[in-house]
C-alpha positions in Angstrom: -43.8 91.1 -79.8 -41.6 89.4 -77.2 -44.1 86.3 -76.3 -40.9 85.0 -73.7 -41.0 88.5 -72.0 -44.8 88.3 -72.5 -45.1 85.0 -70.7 -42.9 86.0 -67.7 -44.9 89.1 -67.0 -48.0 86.8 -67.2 -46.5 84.6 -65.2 -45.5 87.6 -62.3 -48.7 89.4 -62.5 -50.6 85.9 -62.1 -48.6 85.5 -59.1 -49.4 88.7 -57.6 -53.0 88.9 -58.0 -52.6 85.4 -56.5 -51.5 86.3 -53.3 -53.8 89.7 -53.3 -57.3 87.4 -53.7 -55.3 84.7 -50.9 -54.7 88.1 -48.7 -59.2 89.2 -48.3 -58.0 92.8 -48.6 -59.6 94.2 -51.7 -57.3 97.1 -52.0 -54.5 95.3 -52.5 -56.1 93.1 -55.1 -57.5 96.1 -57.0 -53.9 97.6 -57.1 -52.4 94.3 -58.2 -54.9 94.6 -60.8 -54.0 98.0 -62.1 -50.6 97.1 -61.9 -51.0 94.4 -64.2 -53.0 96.4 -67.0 -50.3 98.3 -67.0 -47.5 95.9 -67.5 -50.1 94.2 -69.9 -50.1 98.1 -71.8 -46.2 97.8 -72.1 -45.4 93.6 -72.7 -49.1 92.9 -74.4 -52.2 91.6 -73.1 -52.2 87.3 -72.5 -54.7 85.3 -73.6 -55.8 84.8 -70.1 -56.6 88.8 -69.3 -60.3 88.2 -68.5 -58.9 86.7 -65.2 -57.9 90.0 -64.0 -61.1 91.8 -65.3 -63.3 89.2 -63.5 -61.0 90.3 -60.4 -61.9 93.8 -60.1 -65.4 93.3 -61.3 -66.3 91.0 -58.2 -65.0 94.0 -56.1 -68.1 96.2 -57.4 -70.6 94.3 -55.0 -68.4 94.6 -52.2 -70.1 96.0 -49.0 -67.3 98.9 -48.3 -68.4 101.4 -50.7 -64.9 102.6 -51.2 -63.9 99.4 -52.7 -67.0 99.2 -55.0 -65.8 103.1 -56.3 -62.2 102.4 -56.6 -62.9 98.7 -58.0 -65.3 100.7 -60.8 -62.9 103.0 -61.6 -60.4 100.2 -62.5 -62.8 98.2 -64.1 -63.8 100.9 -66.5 -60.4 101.3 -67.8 -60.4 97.7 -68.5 -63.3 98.3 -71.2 
């Protein structure tokens, strides 16, 4: 494993999901989300993955229930 590469994807994603929780529009933080997962799929997953998880499971209680469907279906591939 390639813990530099590893670390700079970290690093990027953290970044993005970042500015998607800074932006209030839970769409984009539920795409920076699956984004992530799926650089974490390729690079492997940080120690600090949980904080992405804990991301799109806040979106479940959201009042639009579009957001709480689409912020399920991301959370359950996170399991």
């Amino acid at each position: 494993m390639d813990y530099e590469k590893l670390n700079q994807v970290k690093t990027k994603c953290k970044g993005v999901l970042t500015r998607a929780l800074n932006s209030d529009d839970p769409f984009k933080v539920i795409d920076a989300v699956r984004r992530s997962r799926l650089a974490f799929d390729i690079h492997g997953w940080p120690d600090q993955w949980p904080t992405w998880a804990i991301a799109v499971r806040d979106l479940e209680f959201h009042d639009d229930p579009l957001v709480q469907s689409a912020a399920r279906d991301e959370a359950d591939k996170w399991r």
